[in-house]
N, C-alpha and C positions, 0 to 999 in steps of 0.2 A: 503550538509548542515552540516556545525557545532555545535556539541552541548557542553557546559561549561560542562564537565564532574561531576563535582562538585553540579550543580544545577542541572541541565535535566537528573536522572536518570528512564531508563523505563523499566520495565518488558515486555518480550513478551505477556506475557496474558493480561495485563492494554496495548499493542498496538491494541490487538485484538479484544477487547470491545469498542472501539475509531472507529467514522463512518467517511468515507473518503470521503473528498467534495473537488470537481474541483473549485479551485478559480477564472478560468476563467468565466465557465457556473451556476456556483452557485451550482448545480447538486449535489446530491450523487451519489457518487460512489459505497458504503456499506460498509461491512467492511472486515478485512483483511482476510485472507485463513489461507497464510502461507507467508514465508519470503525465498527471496534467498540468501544466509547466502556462505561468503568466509571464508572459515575455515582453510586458510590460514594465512591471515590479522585479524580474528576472527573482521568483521563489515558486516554489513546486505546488500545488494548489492539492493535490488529492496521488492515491497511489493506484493503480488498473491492478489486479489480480486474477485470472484466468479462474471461474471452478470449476471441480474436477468435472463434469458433466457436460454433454455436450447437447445443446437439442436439435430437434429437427432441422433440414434444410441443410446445417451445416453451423448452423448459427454457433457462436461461441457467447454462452456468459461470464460475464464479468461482475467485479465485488470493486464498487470505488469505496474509497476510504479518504475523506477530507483530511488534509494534512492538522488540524488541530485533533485529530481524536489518537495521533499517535502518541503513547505516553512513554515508552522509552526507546532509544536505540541502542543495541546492543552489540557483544565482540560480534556475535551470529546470528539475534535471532534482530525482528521488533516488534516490538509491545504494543498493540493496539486496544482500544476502548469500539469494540464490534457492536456496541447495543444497537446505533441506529446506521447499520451499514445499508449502502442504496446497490442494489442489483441492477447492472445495466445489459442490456441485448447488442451485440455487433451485431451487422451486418454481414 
Protein backbone atom coordinates (compact mmCIF):
# COMPACT_ATOMS: atom_id res chain seq x y z
CA UNK A 1 0.00 0.00 0.00
CA UNK A 2 1.08 3.54 -0.78
CA UNK A 3 1.00 6.23 1.25
CA UNK A 4 1.31 10.39 0.05
CA UNK A 5 4.18 10.89 2.28
CA UNK A 6 3.12 14.26 2.76
CA UNK A 7 -0.39 13.54 4.21
CA UNK A 8 -0.35 9.99 5.89
CA UNK A 9 2.30 10.56 8.42
CA UNK A 10 2.13 7.83 11.37
CA UNK A 11 3.97 7.19 14.44
CA UNK A 12 4.46 3.67 15.55
CA UNK A 13 2.73 4.33 19.00
CA UNK A 14 -0.60 6.26 17.10
CA UNK A 15 -0.34 2.53 14.89
CA UNK A 16 -0.32 0.66 17.94
CA UNK A 17 -3.43 2.16 19.72
CA UNK A 18 -5.36 1.59 16.12
CA UNK A 19 -7.59 -1.85 16.35
CA UNK A 20 -7.10 -4.01 13.34
CA UNK A 21 -10.33 -5.26 11.64
CA UNK A 22 -10.43 -8.05 8.59
CA UNK A 23 -12.46 -6.35 5.87
CA UNK A 24 -13.36 -9.47 4.71
CA UNK A 25 -15.15 -11.02 8.05
CA UNK A 26 -15.76 -7.59 9.70
CA UNK A 27 -13.94 -9.33 12.66
CA UNK A 28 -11.26 -7.73 14.90
CA UNK A 29 -8.22 -8.78 14.80
CA UNK A 30 -6.87 -6.40 17.88
CA UNK A 31 -4.26 -4.60 17.90
CA UNK A 32 -0.87 -4.33 16.94
CA UNK A 33 2.26 -6.15 19.10
CA UNK A 34 4.97 -5.17 17.08
CA UNK A 35 6.17 -4.45 13.37
CA UNK A 36 8.67 -6.35 11.18
CA UNK A 37 10.65 -3.50 10.19
CA UNK A 38 13.58 -3.91 6.92
CA UNK A 39 16.16 -1.79 8.25
CA UNK A 40 17.67 -1.94 5.17
CA UNK A 41 14.92 -0.10 2.91
CA UNK A 42 14.00 1.52 6.48
CA UNK A 43 9.83 0.46 5.69
CA UNK A 44 7.75 -1.88 7.82
CA UNK A 45 7.35 -5.16 6.13
CA UNK A 46 4.27 -6.98 7.92
CA UNK A 47 2.21 -5.94 11.39
CA UNK A 48 2.58 -8.81 14.77
CA UNK A 49 -0.92 -9.05 16.35
CA UNK A 50 -1.19 -11.08 19.70
CA UNK A 51 -4.73 -13.63 19.38
CA UNK A 52 -6.83 -13.55 21.91
CA UNK A 53 -5.80 -17.36 22.87
CA UNK A 54 -3.19 -18.46 24.54
CA UNK A 55 -1.64 -22.13 24.15
CA UNK A 56 0.03 -24.53 26.02
CA UNK A 57 3.46 -23.96 27.53
CA UNK A 58 2.94 -20.49 27.64
CA UNK A 59 3.30 -20.09 24.04
CA UNK A 60 1.61 -16.88 22.64
CA UNK A 61 0.18 -16.72 19.02
CA UNK A 62 0.37 -14.41 16.70
CA UNK A 63 -1.52 -13.17 13.24
CA UNK A 64 1.34 -11.37 10.93
CA UNK A 65 -0.20 -9.34 8.32
CA UNK A 66 2.28 -8.32 5.26
CA UNK A 67 2.33 -4.64 5.03
CA UNK A 68 0.60 -4.83 1.20
CA UNK A 69 -2.70 -6.51 2.52
CA UNK A 70 -3.36 -3.22 4.54
CA UNK A 71 -6.00 -1.31 2.66
CA UNK A 72 -6.69 1.66 4.67
CA UNK A 73 -5.47 3.56 7.72
CA UNK A 74 -7.74 5.18 9.65
CA UNK A 75 -8.52 8.26 12.43
CA UNK A 76 -8.78 4.70 14.80
CA UNK A 77 -9.21 1.79 13.35
CA UNK A 78 -6.97 -0.16 10.15
CA UNK A 79 -8.42 -1.90 7.34
CA UNK A 80 -6.94 -5.05 6.47
CA UNK A 81 -7.52 -7.73 3.56
CA UNK A 82 -7.28 -10.99 6.34
CA UNK A 83 -8.07 -13.75 3.59
CA UNK A 84 -4.59 -15.01 3.55
CA UNK A 85 -3.31 -14.03 7.10
CA UNK A 86 -0.19 -16.50 8.36
CA UNK A 87 -0.40 -17.50 12.05
CA UNK A 88 2.96 -17.64 13.67
CA UNK A 89 4.01 -19.48 17.21
CA UNK A 90 6.39 -17.39 19.74
CA UNK A 91 8.43 -18.87 21.74
Amino acid sequence: MEFDIESNLFSINSLKTMEVIDINSGSRLGYIKDFVIDCEEYKVLSLIIPMQKVSLFGKTNTIEIPWEKIEKIGVDVILVNGQYIVDKEEV
